[in-house]
DSSP file (Angstrom, degrees, kcal/mol; ACC not computed):
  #  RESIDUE AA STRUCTURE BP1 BP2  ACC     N-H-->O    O-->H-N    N-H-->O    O-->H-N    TCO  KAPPA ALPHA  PHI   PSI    X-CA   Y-CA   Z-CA
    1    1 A X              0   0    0      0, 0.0     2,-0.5     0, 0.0     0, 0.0   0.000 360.0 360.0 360.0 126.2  -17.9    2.5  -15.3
    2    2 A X        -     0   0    0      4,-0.0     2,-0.4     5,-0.0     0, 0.0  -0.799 360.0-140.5 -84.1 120.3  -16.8    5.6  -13.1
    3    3 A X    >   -     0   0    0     -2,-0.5     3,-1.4     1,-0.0     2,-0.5  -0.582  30.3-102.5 -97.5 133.4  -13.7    6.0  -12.9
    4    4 A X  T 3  S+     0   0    0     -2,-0.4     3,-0.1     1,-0.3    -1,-0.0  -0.695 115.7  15.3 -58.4 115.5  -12.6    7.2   -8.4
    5    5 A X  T 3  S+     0   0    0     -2,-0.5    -1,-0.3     1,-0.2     2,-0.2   0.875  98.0 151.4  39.7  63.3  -12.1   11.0   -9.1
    6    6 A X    <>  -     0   0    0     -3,-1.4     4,-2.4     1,-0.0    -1,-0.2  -0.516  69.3 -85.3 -98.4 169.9  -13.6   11.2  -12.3
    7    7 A X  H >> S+     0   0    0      2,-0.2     3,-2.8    -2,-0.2     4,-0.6   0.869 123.8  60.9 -53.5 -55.6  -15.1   14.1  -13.4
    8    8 A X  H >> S+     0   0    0      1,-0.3     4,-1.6     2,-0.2     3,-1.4   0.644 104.5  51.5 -32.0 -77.0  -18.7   13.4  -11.6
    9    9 A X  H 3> S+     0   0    0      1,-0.4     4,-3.0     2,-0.3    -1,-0.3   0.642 108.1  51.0 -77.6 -30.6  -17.0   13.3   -8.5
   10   10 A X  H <X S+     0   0    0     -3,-2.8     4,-1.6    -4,-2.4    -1,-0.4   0.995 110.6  49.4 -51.2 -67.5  -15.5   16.6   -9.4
   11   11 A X  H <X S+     0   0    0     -3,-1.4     4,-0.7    -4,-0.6    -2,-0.3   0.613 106.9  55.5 -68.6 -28.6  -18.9   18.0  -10.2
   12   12 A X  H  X S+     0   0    0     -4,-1.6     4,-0.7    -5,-0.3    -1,-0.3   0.960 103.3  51.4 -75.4 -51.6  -20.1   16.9   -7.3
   13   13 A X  H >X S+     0   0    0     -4,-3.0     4,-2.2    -5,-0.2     3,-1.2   0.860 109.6  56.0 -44.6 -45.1  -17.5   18.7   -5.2
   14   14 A X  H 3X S+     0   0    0     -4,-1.6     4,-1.8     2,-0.2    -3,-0.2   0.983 101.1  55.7   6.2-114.8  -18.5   21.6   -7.1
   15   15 A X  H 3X S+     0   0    0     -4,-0.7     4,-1.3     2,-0.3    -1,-0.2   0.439 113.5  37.9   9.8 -54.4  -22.0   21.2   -6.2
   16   16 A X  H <X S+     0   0    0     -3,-1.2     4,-1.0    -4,-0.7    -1,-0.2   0.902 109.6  57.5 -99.9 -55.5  -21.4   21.3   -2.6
   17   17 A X  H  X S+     0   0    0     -4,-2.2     4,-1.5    -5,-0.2    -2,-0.3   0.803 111.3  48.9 -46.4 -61.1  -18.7   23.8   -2.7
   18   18 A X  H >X S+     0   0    0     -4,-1.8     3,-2.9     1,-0.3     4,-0.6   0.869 113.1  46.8 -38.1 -85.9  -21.6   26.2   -4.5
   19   19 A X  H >X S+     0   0    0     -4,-1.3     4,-1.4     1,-0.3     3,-0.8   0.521 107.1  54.3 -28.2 -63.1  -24.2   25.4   -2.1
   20   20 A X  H 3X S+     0   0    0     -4,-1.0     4,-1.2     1,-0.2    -1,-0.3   0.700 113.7  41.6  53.2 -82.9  -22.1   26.0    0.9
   21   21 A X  H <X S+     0   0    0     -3,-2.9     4,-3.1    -4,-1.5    -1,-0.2   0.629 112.9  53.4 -87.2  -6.4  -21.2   29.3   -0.2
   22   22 A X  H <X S+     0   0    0     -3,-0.8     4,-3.1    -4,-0.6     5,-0.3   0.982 117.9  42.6 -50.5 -74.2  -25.1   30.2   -1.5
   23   23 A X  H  X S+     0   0    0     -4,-1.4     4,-1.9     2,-0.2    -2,-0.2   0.840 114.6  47.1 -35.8 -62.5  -25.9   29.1    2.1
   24   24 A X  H >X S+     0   0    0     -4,-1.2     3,-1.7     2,-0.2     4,-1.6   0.995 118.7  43.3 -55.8 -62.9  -22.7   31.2    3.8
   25   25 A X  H 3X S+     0   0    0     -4,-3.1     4,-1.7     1,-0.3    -2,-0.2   0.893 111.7  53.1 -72.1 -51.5  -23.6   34.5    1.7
   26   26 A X  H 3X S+     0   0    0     -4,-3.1     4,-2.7     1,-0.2    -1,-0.3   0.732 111.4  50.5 -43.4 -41.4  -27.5   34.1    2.4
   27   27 A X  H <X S+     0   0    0     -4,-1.9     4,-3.3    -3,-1.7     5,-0.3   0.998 106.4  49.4 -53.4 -76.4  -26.6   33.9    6.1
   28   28 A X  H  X S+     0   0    0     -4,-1.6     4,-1.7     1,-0.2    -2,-0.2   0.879 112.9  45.7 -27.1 -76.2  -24.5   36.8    6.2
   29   29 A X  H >X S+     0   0    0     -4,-1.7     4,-2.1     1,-0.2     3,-0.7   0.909 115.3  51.0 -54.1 -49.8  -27.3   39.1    4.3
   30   30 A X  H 3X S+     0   0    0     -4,-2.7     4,-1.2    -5,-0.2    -1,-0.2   0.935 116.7  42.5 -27.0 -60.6  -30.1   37.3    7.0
   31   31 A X  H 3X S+     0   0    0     -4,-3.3     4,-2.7     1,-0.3    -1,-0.2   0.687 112.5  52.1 -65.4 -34.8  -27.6   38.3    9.9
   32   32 A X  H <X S+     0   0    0     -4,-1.7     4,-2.3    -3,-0.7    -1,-0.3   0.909 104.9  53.3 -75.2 -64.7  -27.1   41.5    8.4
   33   33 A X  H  < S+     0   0    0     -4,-2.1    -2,-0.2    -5,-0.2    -1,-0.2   0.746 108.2  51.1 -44.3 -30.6  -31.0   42.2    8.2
   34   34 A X  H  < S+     0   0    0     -4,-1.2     3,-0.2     1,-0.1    -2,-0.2   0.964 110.3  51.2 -67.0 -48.1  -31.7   41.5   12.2
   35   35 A X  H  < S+     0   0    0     -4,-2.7     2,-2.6     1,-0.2    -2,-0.2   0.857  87.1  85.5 -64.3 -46.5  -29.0   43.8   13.1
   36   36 A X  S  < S+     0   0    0     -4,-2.3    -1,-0.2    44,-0.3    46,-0.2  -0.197  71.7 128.2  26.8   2.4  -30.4   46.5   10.9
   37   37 A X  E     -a   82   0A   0     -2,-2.6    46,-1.5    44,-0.6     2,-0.3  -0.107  54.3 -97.4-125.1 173.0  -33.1   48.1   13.7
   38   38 A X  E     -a   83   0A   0     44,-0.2     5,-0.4     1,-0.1    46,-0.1  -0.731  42.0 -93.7-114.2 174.5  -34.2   51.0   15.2
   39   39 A X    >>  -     0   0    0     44,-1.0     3,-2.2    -2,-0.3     4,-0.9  -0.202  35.0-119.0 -43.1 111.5  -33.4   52.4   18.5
   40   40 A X  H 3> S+     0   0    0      1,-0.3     4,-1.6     2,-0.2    -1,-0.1   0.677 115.9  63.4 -29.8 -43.0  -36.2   51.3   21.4
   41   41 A X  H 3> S+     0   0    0      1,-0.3     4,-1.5     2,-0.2    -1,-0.3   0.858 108.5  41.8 -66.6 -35.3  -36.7   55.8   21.5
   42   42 A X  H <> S+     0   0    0     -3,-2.2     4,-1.1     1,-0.2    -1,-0.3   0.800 109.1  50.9 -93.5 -11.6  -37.8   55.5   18.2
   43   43 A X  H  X S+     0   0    0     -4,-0.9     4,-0.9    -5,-0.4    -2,-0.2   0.600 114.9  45.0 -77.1  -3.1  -39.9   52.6   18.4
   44   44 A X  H >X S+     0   0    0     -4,-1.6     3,-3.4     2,-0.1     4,-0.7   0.821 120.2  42.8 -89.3 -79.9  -42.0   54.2   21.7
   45   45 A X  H 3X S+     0   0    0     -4,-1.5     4,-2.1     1,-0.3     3,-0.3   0.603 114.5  48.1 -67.0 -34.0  -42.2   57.4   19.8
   46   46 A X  H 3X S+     0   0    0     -4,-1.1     4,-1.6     1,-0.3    -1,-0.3   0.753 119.3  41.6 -83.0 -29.0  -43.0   55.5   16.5
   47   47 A X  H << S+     0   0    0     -3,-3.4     4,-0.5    -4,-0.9    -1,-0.3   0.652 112.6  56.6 -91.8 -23.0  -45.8   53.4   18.7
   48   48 A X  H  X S+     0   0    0     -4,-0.7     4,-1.9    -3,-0.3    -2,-0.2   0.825 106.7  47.1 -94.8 -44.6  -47.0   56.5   20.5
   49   49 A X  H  X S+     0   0    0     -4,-2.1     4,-2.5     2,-0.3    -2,-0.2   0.796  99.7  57.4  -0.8 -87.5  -47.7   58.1   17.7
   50   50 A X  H  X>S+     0   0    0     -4,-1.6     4,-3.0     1,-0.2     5,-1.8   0.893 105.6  70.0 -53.9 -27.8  -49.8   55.4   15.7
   51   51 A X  H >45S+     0   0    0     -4,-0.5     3,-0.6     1,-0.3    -2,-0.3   0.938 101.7  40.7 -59.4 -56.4  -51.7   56.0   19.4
   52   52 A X  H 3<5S+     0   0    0     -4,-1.9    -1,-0.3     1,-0.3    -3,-0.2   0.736 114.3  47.0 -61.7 -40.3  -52.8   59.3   18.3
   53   53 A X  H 3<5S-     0   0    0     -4,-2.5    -1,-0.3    -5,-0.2    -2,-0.2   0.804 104.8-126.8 -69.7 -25.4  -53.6   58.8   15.3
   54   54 A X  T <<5 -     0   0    0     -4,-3.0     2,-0.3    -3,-0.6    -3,-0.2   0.842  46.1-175.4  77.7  47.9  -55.4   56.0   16.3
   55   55 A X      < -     0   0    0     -5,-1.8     2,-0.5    -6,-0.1     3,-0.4  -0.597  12.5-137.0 -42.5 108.8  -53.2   53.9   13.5
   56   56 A X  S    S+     0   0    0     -2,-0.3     3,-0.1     1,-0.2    -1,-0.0  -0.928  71.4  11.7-110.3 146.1  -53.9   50.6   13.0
   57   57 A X  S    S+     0   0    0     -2,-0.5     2,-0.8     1,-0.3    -1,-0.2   0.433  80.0 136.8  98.4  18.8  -52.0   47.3   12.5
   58   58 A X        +     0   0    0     -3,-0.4    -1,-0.3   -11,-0.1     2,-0.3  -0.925  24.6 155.6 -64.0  87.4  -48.6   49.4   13.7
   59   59 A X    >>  -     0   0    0     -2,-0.8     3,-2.5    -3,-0.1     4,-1.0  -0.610  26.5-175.9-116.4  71.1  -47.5   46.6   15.8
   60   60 A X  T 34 S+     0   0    0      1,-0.3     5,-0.1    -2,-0.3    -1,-0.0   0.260  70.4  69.6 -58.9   8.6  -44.2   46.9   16.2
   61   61 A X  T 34 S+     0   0    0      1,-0.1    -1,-0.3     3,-0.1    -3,-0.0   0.758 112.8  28.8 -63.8 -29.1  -43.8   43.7   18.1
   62   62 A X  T <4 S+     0   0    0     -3,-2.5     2,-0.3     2,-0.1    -2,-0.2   0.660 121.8  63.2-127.6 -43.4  -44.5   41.7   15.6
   63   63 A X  S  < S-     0   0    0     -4,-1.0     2,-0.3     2,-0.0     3,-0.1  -0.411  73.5-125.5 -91.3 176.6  -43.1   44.1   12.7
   64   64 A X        -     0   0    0     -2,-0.3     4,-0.2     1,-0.2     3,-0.2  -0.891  29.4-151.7 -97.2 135.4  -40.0   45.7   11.7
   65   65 A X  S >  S+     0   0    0     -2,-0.3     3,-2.4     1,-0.2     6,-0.2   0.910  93.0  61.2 -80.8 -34.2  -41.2   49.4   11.7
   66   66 A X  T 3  S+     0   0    0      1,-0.3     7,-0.2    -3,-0.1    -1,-0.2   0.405 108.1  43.6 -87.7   6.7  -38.8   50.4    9.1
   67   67 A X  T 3  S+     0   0    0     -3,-0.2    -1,-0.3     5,-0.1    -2,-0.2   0.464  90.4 105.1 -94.8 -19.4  -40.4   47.9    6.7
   68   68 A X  S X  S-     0   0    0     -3,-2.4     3,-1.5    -4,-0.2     2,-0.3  -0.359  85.1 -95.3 -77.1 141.5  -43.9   48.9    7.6
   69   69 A X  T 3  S+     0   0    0      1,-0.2    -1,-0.1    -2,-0.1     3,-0.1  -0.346 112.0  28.0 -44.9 115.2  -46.1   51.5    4.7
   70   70 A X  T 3  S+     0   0    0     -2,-0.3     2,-0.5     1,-0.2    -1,-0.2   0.298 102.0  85.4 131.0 -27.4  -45.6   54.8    5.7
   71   71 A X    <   -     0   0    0     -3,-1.5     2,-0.3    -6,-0.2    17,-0.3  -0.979  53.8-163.0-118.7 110.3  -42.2   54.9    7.5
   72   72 A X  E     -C   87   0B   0     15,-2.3    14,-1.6    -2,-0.5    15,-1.2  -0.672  10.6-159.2 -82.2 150.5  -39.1   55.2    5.6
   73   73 A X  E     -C   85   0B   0     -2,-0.3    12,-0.2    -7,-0.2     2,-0.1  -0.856  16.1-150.3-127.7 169.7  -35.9   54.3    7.2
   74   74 A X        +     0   0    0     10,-1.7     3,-0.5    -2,-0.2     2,-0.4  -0.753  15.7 175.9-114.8  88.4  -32.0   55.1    6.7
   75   75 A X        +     0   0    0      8,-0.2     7,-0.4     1,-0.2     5,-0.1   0.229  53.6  98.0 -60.4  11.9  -29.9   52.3    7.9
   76   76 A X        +     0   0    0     -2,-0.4     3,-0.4     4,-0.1    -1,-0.2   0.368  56.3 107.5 -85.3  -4.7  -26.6   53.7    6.9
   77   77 A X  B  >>S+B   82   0A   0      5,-1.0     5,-1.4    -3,-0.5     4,-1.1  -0.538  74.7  22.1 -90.5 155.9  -25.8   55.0   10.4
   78   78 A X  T  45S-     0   0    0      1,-0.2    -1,-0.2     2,-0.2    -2,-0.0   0.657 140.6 -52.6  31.7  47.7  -22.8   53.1   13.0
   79   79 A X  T  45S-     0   0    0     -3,-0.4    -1,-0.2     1,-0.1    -2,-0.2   0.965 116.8 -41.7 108.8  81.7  -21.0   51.4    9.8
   80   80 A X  T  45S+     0   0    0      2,-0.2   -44,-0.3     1,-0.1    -2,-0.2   0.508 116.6  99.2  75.2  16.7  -24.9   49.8    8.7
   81   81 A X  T  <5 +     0   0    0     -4,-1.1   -44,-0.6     1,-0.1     2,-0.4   0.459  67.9  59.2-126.8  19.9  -26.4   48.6   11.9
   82   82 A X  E   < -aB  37  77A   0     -5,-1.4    -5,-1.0    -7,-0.4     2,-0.3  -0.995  56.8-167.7-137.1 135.4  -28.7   51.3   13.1
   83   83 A X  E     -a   38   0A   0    -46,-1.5   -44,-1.0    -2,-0.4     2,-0.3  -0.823   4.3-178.1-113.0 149.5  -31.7   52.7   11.4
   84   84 A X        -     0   0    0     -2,-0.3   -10,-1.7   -10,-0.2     2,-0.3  -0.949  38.2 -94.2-147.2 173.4  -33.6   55.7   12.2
   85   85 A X  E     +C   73   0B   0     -2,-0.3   -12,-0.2   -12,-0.2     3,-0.1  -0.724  36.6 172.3-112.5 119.8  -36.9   57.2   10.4
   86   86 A X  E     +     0   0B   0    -14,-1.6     2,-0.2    -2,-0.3    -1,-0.2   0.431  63.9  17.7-102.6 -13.6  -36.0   59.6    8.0
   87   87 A X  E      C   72   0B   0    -15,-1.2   -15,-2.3     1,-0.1    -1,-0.3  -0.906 360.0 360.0-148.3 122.5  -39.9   60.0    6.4
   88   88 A X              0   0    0    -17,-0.3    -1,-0.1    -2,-0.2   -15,-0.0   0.419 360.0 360.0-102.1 360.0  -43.2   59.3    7.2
């Protein structure tokens, strides 16, 4: 017999309360990661580039360049929401 705000029902609140904030922090770090990019000048330069080299599978439409092999980024610029290529 369950007693109406017995401990299960605690543990359930728990539970959700957990999830929730699993859910809230995961967002935040998602949200955090879009804003992250780099400036359109350094994705044309970045694109113009692979063109000369004749680079393939640089398709920064479809990738994040600063994720891509070869290009290191620093995202630490306008308090964490601009990247710019520090290495390739």
């Amino acid at each position: 017999m369950e007693v109406i705000g017995g401990s299960s029902s605690i543990h359930h609140r728990l539970l959700n309360l957990y999830v929730c904030a699993v859910l809230l922090i995961g967002y935040s770090f998602f949200d955090l990661a879009l804003s992250q990019r780099l400036p359109d000048v350094e994705v044309e330069a970045l694109t113009e580039i692979a063109k000369t080299l004749g680079k393939q599978g640089w398709d920064f439409a479809k990738l994040d360049p600063c994720a891509t092999k070869g290009i290191n980024c620093s995202c630490t610029f306008s308090g964490n929401t601009v990247c710019h290529v520090i290495e390739m």
